[in-house]
C-alpha positions as CSV (number, residue, x, y, z in Angstrom):
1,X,0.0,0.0,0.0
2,X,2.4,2.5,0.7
3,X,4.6,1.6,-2.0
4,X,1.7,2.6,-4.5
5,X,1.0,5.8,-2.5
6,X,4.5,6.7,-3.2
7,X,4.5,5.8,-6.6
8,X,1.6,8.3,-7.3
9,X,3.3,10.5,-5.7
10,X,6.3,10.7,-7.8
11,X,4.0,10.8,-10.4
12,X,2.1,13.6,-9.5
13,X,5.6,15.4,-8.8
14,X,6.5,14.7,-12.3
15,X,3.5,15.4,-13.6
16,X,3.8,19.1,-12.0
17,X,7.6,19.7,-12.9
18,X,6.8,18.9,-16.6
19,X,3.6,21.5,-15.9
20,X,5.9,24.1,-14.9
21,X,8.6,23.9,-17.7
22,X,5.3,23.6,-20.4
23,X,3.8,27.0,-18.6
24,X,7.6,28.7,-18.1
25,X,8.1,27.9,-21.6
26,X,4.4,29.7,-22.6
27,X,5.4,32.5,-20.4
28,X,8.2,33.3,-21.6
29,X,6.9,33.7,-25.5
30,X,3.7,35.2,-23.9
31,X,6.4,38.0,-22.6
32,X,7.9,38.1,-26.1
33,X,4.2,39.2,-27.4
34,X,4.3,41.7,-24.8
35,X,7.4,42.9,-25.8
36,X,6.3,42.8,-29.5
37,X,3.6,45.6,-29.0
38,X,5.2,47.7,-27.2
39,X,8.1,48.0,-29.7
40,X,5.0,48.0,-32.9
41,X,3.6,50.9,-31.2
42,X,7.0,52.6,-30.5
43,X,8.7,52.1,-34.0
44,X,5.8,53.1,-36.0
45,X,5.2,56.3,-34.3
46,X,9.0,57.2,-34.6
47,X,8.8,55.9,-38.3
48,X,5.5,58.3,-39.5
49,X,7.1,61.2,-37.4
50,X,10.7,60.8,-39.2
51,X,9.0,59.8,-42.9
52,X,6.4,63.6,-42.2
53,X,9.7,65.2,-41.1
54,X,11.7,64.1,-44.2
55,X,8.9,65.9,-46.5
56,X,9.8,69.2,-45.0
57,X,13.7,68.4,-44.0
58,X,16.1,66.3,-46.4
59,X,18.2,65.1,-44.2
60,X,20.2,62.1,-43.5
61,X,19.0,61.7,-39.9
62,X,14.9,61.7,-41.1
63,X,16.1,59.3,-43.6
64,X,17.8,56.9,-41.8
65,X,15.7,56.8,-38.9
66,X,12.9,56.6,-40.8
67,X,14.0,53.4,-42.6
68,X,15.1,51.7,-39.6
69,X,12.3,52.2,-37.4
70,X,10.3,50.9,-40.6
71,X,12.5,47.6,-40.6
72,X,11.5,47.2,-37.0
73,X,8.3,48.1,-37.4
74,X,7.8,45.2,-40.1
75,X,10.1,42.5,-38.0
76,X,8.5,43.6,-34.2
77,X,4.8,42.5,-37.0
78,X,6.3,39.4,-37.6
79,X,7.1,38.7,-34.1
80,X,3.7,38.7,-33.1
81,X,2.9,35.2,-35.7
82,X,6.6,34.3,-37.3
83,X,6.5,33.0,-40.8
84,X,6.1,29.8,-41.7
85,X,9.7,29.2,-42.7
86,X,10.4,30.0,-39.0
87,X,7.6,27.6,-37.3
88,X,8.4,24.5,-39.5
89,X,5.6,22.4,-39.5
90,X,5.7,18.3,-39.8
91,X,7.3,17.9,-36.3
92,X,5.1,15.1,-34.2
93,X,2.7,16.6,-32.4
94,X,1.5,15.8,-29.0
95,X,-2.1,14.5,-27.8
96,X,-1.9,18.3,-26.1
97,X,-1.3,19.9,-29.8
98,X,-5.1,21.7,-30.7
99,X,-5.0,20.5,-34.2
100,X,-4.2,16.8,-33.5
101,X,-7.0,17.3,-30.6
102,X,-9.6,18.9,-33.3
103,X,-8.2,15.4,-35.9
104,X,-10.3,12.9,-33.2
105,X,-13.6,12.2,-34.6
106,X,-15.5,13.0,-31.3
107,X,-15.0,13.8,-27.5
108,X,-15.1,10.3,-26.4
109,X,-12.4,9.2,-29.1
110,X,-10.5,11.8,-27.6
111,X,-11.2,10.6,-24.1
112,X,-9.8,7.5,-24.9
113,X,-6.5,8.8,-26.3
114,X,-6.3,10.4,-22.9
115,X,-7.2,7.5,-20.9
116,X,-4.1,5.5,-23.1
117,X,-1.5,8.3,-22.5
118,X,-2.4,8.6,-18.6
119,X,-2.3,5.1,-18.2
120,X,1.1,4.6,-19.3
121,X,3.8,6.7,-17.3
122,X,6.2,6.4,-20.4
123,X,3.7,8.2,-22.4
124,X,2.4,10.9,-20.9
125,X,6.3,11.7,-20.6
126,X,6.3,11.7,-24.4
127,X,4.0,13.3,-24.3
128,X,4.6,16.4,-22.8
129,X,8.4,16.0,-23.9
130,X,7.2,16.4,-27.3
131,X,4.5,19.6,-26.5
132,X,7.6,21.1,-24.9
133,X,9.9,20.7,-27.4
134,X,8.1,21.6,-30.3
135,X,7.0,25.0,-28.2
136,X,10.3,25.8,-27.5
137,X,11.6,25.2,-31.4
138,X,8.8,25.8,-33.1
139,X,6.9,28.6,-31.0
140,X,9.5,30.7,-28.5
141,X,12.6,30.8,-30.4
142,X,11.6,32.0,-33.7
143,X,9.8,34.5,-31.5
144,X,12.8,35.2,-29.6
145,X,14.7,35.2,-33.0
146,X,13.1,38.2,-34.1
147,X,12.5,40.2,-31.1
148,X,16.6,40.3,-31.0
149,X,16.8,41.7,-34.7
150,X,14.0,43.6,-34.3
151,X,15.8,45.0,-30.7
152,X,19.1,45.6,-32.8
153,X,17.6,47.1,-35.6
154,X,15.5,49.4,-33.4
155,X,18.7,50.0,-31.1
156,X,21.1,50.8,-33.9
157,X,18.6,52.8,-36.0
158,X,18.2,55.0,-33.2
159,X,22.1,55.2,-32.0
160,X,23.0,56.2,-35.6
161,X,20.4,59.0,-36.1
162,X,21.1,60.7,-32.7
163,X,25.3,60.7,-33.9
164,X,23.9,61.7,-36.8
165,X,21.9,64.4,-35.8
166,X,24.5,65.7,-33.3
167,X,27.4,65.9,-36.2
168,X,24.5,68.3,-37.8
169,X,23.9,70.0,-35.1
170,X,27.2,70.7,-34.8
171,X,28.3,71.2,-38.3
172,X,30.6,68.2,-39.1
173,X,28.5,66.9,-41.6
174,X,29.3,68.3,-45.2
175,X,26.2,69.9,-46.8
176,X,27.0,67.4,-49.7
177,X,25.5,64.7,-47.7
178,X,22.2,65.3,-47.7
């Protein structure tokens, strides 16, 4: 008797460890939307200012930051669903995967699948093995991915229009450049 109340036990210890990597792992690309937003609505405001400024002052600063806050505008949009080249499809998917739970015929077919893959400890850890994997490869990192080229490009675009600015402002920039 005891020896099965430790056994479920452990399992229910498992079960909650790989829980809490499968949610961490959510989280975390949940955070990555987050991120995503902010920097859409930041780097499209700073690209229509820059692009209306540019109409009234040719200079290399509009210019440049305009384009680059564009560039970040369009990879902070693709952040939010990466392309398909990104999310490969035709990994396995688990028995936790919404379009392999929408293939079952009915609820109860379903239910069975369930009742097989909690019945067998071996299983339900490939289970969840393979939801985690394929949200961490095919889900989070393209995600994270972009938000770090999105980051630079923002970060850069940004660094180079305020030198550039300042070697106006202070005249070091030939009038021949813009």
């Amino acid at each position: 008797m005891n020896q099965m109340v430790a056994e479920k036990r452990l399992r229910q210890a498992d079960i909650m460890l790989l829980e809490g990597v499968l949610q961490r792992t959510h989280g975390y690309a949940q955070q990555l939307d987050s991120y995503a937003n902010i920097m859409i609505a930041l780097s499209s405001a700073v690209f229509i200012f820059s692009f209306s400024e540019l109409q009234e002052d040719h200079s290399l600063f509009w210019l440049f930051l305009g384009t680059t806050m564009g560039v970040a505008t369009i990879l902070s949009l693709l952040l939010v669903r990466p392309p398909r080249a990104l999310r490969k499809r035709g990994q396995i998917e688990s028995a936790m995967y919404s379009r392999r739970i929408v293939a079952f015929g009915s609820p109860e077919a379903y239910r069975a699948e369930l009742a097989r893959v909690l019945g067998s400890g071996d299983e339900m850890l490939t289970q969840y093995s393979r939801e985690i994997y394929n949200l961490t490869r095919y889900y989070y990192l393209p995600k994270k991915f972009l938000f770090r080229w999105a980051k630079v490009v923002l970060m850069t675009g940004m660094s180079v229009s305020l030198l550039l600015f300042l070697f106006d402002y202070l005249g070091w920039l030939p009038s021949a450049v813009y």
